[in-house]
Every structure is written in C-alpha cells, then in structure tokens.
C-alpha positions as CSV (number, residue, x, y, z in Angstrom):
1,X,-43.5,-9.0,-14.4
2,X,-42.6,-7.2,-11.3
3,X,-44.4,-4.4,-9.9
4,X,-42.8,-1.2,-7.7
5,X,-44.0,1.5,-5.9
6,X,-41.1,3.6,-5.4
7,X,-37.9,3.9,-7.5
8,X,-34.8,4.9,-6.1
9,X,-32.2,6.6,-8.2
10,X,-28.6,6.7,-6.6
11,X,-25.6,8.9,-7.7
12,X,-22.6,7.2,-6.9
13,X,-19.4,8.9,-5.8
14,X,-15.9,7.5,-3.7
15,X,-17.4,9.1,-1.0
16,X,-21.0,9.9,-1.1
17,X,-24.2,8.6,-2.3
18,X,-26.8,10.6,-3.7
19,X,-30.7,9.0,-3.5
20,X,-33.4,10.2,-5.1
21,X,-36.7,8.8,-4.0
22,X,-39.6,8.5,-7.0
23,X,-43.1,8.2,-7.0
24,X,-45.0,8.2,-10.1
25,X,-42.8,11.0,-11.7
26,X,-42.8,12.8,-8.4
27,X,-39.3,13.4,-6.4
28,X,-40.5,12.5,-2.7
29,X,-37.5,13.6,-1.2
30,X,-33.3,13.4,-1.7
31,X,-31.3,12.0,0.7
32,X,-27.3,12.5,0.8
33,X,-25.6,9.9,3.0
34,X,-21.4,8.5,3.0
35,X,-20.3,5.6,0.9
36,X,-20.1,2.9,3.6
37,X,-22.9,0.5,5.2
38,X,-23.8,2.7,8.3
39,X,-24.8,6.0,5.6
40,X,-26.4,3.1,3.4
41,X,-28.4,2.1,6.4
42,X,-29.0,5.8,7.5
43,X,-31.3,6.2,4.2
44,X,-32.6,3.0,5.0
45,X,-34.1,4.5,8.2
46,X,-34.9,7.5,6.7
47,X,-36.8,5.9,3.7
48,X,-38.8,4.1,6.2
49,X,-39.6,7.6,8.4
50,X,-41.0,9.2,5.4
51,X,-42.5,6.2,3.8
52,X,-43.8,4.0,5.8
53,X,-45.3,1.8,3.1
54,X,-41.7,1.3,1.6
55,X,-40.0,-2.2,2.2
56,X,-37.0,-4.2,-0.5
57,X,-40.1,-5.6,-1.9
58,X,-42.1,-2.5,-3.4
59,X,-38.8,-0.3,-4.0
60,X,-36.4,-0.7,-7.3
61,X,-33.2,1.3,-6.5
62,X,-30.9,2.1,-9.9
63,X,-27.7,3.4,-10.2
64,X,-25.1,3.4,-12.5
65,X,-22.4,1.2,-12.7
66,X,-19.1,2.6,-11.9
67,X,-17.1,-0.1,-10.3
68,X,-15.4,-0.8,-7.1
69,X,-17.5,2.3,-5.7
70,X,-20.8,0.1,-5.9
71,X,-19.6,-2.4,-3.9
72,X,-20.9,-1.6,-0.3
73,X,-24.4,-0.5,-1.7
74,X,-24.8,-3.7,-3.9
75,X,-23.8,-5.9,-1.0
76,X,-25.5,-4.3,1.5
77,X,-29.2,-4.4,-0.7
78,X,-28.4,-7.7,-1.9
79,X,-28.0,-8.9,1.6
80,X,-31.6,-7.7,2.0
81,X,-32.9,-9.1,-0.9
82,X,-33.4,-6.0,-2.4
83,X,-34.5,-5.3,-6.7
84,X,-31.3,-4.1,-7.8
85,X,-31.2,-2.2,-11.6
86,X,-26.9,-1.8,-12.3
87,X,-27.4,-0.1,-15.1
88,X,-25.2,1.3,-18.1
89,X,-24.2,5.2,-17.9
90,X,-24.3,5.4,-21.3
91,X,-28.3,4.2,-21.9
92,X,-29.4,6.3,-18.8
93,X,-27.4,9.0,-20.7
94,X,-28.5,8.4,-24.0
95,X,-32.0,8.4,-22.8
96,X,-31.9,11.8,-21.4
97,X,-31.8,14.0,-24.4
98,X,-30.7,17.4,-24.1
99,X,-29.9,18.6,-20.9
100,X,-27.9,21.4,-19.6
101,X,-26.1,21.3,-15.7
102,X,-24.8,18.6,-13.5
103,X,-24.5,18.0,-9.8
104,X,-25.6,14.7,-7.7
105,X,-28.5,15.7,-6.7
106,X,-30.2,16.5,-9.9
107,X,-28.1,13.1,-11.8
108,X,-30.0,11.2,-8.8
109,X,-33.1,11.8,-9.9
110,X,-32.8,11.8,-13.4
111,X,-31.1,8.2,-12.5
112,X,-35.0,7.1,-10.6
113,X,-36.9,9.1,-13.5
114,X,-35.2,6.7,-15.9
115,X,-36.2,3.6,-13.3
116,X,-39.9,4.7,-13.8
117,X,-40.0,5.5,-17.3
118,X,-37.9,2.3,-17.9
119,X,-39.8,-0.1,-15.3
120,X,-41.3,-2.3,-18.5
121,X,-38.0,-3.1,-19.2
122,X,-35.8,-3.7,-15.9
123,X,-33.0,-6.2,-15.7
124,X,-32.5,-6.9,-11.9
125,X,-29.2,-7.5,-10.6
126,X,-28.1,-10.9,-9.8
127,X,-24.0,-10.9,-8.6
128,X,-21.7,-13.1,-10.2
129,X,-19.8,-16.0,-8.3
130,X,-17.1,-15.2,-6.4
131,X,-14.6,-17.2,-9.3
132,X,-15.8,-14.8,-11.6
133,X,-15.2,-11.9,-9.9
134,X,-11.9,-13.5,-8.6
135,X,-11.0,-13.9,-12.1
136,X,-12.0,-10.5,-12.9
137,X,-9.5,-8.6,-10.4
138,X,-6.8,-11.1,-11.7
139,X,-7.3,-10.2,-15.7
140,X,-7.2,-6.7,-14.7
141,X,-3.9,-6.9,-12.5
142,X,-2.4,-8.5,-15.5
143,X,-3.3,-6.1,-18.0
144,X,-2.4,-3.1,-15.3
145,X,1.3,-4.8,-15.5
146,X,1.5,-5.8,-19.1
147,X,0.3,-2.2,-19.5
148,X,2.6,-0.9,-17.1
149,X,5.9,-3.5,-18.8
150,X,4.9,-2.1,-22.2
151,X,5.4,1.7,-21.0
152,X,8.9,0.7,-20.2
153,X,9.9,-1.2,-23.3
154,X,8.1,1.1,-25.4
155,X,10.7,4.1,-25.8
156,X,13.7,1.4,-25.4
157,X,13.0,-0.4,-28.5
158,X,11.7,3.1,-30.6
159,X,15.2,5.0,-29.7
160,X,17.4,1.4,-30.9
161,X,19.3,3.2,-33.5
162,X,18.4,6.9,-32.8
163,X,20.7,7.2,-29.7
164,X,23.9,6.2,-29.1
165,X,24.6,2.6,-28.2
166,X,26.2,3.9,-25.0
167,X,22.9,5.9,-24.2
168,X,20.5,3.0,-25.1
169,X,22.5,0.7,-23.3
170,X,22.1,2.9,-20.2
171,X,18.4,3.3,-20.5
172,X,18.0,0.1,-20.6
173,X,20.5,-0.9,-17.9
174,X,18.5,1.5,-15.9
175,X,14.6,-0.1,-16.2
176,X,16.3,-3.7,-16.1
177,X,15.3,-4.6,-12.5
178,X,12.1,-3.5,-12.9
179,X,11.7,-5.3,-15.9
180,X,12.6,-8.5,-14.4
181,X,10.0,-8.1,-11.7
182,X,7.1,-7.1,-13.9
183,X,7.7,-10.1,-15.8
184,X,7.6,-12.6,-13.0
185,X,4.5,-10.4,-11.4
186,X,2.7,-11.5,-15.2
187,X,3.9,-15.0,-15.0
188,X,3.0,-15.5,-11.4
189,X,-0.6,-13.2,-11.9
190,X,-1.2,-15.5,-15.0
191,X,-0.1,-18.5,-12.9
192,X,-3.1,-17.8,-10.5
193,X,-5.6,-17.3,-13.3
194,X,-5.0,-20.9,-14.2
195,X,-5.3,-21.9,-11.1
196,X,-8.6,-20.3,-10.5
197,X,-10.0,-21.6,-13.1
198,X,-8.6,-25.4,-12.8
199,X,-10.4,-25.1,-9.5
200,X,-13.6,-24.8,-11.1
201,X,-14.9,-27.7,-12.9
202,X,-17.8,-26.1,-14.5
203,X,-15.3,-22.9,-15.5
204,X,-12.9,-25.6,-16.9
205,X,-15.0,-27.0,-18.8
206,X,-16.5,-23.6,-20.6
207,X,-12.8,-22.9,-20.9
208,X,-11.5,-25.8,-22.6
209,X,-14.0,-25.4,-25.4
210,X,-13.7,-21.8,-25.7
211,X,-10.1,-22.6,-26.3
212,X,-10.8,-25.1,-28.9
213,X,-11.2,-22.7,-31.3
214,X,-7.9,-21.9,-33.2
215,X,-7.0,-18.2,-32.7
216,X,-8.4,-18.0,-28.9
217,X,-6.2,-18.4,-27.0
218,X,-6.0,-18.5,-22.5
219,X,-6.5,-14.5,-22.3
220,X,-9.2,-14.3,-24.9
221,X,-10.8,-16.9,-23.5
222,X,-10.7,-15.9,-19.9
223,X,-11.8,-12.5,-20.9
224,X,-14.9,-14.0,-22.9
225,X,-16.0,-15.9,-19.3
226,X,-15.4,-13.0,-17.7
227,X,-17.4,-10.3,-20.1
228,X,-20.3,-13.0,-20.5
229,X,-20.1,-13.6,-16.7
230,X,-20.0,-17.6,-18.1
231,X,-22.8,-17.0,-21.1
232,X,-25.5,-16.2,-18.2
233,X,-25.8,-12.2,-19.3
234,X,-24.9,-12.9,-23.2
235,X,-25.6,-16.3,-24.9
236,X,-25.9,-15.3,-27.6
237,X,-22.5,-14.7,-30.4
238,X,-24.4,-11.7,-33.0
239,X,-25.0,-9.7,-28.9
240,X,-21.5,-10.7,-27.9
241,X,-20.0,-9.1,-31.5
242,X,-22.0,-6.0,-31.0
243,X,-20.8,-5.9,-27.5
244,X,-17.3,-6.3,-28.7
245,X,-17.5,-3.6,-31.4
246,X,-17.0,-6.1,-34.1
247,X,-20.5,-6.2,-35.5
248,X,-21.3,-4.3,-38.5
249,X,-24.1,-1.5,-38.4
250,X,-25.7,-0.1,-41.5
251,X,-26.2,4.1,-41.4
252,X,-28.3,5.4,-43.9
253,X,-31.3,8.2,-43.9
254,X,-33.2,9.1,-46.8
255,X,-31.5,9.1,-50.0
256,X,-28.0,8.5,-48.0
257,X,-26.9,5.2,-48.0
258,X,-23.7,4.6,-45.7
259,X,-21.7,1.6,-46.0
260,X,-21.8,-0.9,-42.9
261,X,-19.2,-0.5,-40.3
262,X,-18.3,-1.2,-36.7
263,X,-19.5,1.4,-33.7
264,X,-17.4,3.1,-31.2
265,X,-19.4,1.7,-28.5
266,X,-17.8,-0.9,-27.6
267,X,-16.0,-2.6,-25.0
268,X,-12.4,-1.5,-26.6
269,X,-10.3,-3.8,-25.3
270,X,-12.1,-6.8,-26.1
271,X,-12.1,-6.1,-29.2
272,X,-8.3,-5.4,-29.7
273,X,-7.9,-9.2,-28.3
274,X,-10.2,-10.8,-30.9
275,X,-8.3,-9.0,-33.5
276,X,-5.3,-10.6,-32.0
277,X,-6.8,-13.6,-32.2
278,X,-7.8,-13.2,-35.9
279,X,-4.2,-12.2,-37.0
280,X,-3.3,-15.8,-35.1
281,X,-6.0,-17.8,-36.8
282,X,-5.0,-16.7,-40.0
283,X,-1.2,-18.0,-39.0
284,X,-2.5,-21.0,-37.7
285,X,-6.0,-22.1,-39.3
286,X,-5.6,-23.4,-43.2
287,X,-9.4,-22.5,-43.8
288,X,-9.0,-18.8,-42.1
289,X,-5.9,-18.4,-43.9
290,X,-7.8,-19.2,-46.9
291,X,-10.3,-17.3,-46.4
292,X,-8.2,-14.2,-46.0
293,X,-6.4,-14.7,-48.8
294,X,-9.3,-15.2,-51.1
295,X,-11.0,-12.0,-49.9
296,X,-8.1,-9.5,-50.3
297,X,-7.1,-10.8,-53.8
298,X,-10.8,-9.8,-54.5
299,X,-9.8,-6.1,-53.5
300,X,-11.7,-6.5,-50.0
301,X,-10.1,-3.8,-47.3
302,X,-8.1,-5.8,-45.2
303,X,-9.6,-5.0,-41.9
304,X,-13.0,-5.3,-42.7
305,X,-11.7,-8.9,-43.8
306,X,-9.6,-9.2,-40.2
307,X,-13.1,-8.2,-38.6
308,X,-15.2,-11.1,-40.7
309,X,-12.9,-13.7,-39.2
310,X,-13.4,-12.0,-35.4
311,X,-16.9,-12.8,-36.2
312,X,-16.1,-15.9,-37.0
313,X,-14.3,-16.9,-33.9
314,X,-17.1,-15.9,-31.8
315,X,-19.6,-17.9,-33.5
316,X,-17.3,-20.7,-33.5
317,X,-16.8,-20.4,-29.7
318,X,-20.7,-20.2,-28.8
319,X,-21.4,-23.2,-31.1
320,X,-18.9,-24.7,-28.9
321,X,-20.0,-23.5,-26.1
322,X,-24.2,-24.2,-26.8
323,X,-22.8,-27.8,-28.2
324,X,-20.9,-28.5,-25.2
325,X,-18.7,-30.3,-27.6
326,X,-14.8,-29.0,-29.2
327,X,-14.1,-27.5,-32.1
C-alpha cells in the first residue's frame, strides 16, 4: 500500500482550479491558478516554494470528476507520473455529512480532507486507451443527435390527427431537411464506431461476444466497453447491475421491512438501454420469452420481471466475456 505525505484536493471549474494543500488534517495553504497547463504548472512551483519536501511521489492530488474540464490537469500530472484519485462527486459528497455554504475554496479542501480520511482506500487513476476514449466521444455524438432527431419528430408524430392535415403537413415539410441530415450524421457517426472498433482486434473480440447474447445489441454493447472501460474498472456482472441501476436493494430498519427495489443512483442511461435490450430478448429469445411469460401469469409486476431478464443479460455477457467463448 502506498504511502503520502501531502494530499491535494482540487476544485475543478471551466476556468479555474482550486488546490487545497493537506497535511495530516492541517490546510497548509490554497492556491487559485487558470484551467490550462501554465496555471497547472504555476502551483507546481508554488507547491515546491512552500514545500520543499513535496515531489509526484509523496503527494496524492483528488478531484472530482467532471469531464472535459479535467482534461489538462489529468494529462499534465499523468505526464509526470503523478498518484492521481478521479473520484465520484457523489461519495466525496455523501461522505461529508451535513454541511452548510459553498465556494471553491472551502469544496477544495473538503475534496483533500476526504483524500486523507480516505487514504486506506485510494483507487489511483490510470487513463483509458485512446480507442476507448475515441469510442467514448463517438457514443456521445450519437446520442447528442438521436437526442437532438427525437426533439424534432417528437411533436410531429403527437399532433398526427390533432391538427389539420394542411398544418401537420407544413410542420413537417418544415424540419424535413434537417431531418435528412441528422439521419445521415447517425449513420455516418455509427459508421465510424464500427470502424473504431474493427480496428481493434482485442476490442473486436470483447465485442463480438458481448453481442452474442440475444437482446444486446451494437449500442449496448459498445456502451458496456465503454462504461467498463473493457472489464478493467468492473469485471464483475452483480457491480456492473448495481452500477446500471438494475440491481435490487433491500430497505428495511427495525420492525420495517421494505420490499427490494432498484436505486436512483444509477448511471440512467445505461439502464434505459438494457431495458431495451430485455424488451428485444423477450421478442427474440424462446427461453426469455418463456420466462416472462411464466412470471406474469404468476401475478409478478411486469417491470420487476423486465428488470430480472436485464440481470440476466449482464451475467450472460460477463460469462461470455470471463469464458472468452459465445453465447
């Protein structure tokens, strides 16, 4: 286990970066520099004027994650081969308790404080390939134009038979072009996806047997290499369910016992797709149609039957997966 001397909490902002410098529960110092390599490197120095003892060896530095705005921080300290801790918002927030006011200076250090209290447990960083991350920026320019297609055709196809034909015909006349030109955007977006992944043997490979499995289909299984960053940050299926939001969690206390169900904590849109991919392995798979049957002629609620076979599909996929061998 790795040992540090001084943890470094940084707030992260579009423009700004907020450090707070740790030792042993004491705040050293805070440090306010721009969101860009030569403001990263300014704190460097001025780390190194007040700490002499501090080097990328003895120092953890923690932030949240909030995207594209960690990119010039994690690059530049990776570079270095600095300990990196990209950590959720919601545990540092969780972990907090009650607290009362807000600015980047206090959420800096309550960012290290959590580094220290936390150091048993630290996850360092390690970035994904570039493929990955390639793969990642292509899913979500799809979805931002399937999203974007589905605002359109939305309203046309709820006001068919409300308006006139005249008026429908108009509205629909109107968004035609740009219709047209999302739909080749998706087709030519998805085109690339395919290609990025064909490119990569190893991805290929993970891909073909995640697609093996009758209900997952090309963006479910792109998604899953993308949210398990290729099973390196979650091997296994009952972490990837609960990470999906399709796991079930019992609440009870005391005399209280709650039925199990799903939490809201969840990565949302995952979990919309697996659904998807249930409703299409009941279509398509004779045991899952089975199954469903069976279960709602025995008076089970129909979602929580919807959300068994999502379980199933993931398990199916990591025995594929851990088996290196098709469904």
């Amino acid at each position: 286990m790795e040992t540090f001397s001084f943890f470094i909490g940084i707030d992260i902002s579009k423009a700004t970066l907020d450090f707070a410098v740790v030792v042993a529960k004491k705040l050293l110092f805070h440090y306010q520099s721009t969101n860009d390599k030569a403001g990263i490197k300014s704190f460097v120095k001025h780390l190194k004027s007040q700490c002499p003892d501090a080097d990328f060896t003895n120092s953890l530095y923690c932030m949240e994650h909030t995207g594209i705005y960690n990119n010039h921080l994690l690059n530049y300290l990776h570079s270095k081969k600095a300990k990196i801790w990209l950590e959720h918002p919601i545990h540092i927030k969780d972990s907090l308790g009650m607290i009362r006011g807000k600015n980047d200076k206090i959420d800096a250090q309550r960012i290290a404080n959590y580094a220290y209290k936390n150091r048993d447990e630290v996850r360092l960083w390690m970035p994904k390939r570039d493929v990955i991350q390639k793969l990642d920026r292509l899913t979500a320019m799809r979805n931002r134009l399937v999203k974007t297609r589905k605002m359109l055709q939305s309203p046309l196809t709820d006001s068919d038979g409300f308006i006139s034909k005249k008026d429908h015909n108009e509205a629909k006349k109107a968004c035609q072009s740009t219709m047209d030109a999302l739909k080749k955007d998706i087709k030519q977006v998805q085109k690339d996806i395919d290609t990025t992944i064909q490119g990569d043997p190893y991805l290929n490979e993970l891909y073909e047997l995640i697609e093996s499995v009758k209900g997952v289909g090309p963006v479910i299984a792109t998604e899953i290499l993308i949210v398990t960053n290729e099973f390196k940050d979650i091997n296994d299926p009952k972490k990837f369910a609960c990470h999906a939001g399709v796991a079930p969690f019992i609440y009870s206390s005391g005399q209280y016992k709650g039925k199990a169900k799903t939490s809201n904590k969840a990565n949302k849109q995952l979990k919309a797709l697996l659904h998807n991919g249930a409703a299409s392995a009941i279509q398509h798979s004779k045991e899952m149609k089975e199954y469903y049957v069976r279960k709602t002629a025995q008076g089970k609620n129909e979602m929580l039957v919807r959300n068994n076979i999502c379980n199933k599909l993931i398990h199916r996929v990591f025995s594929c997966v851990h088996r290196k061998a098709p469904k």
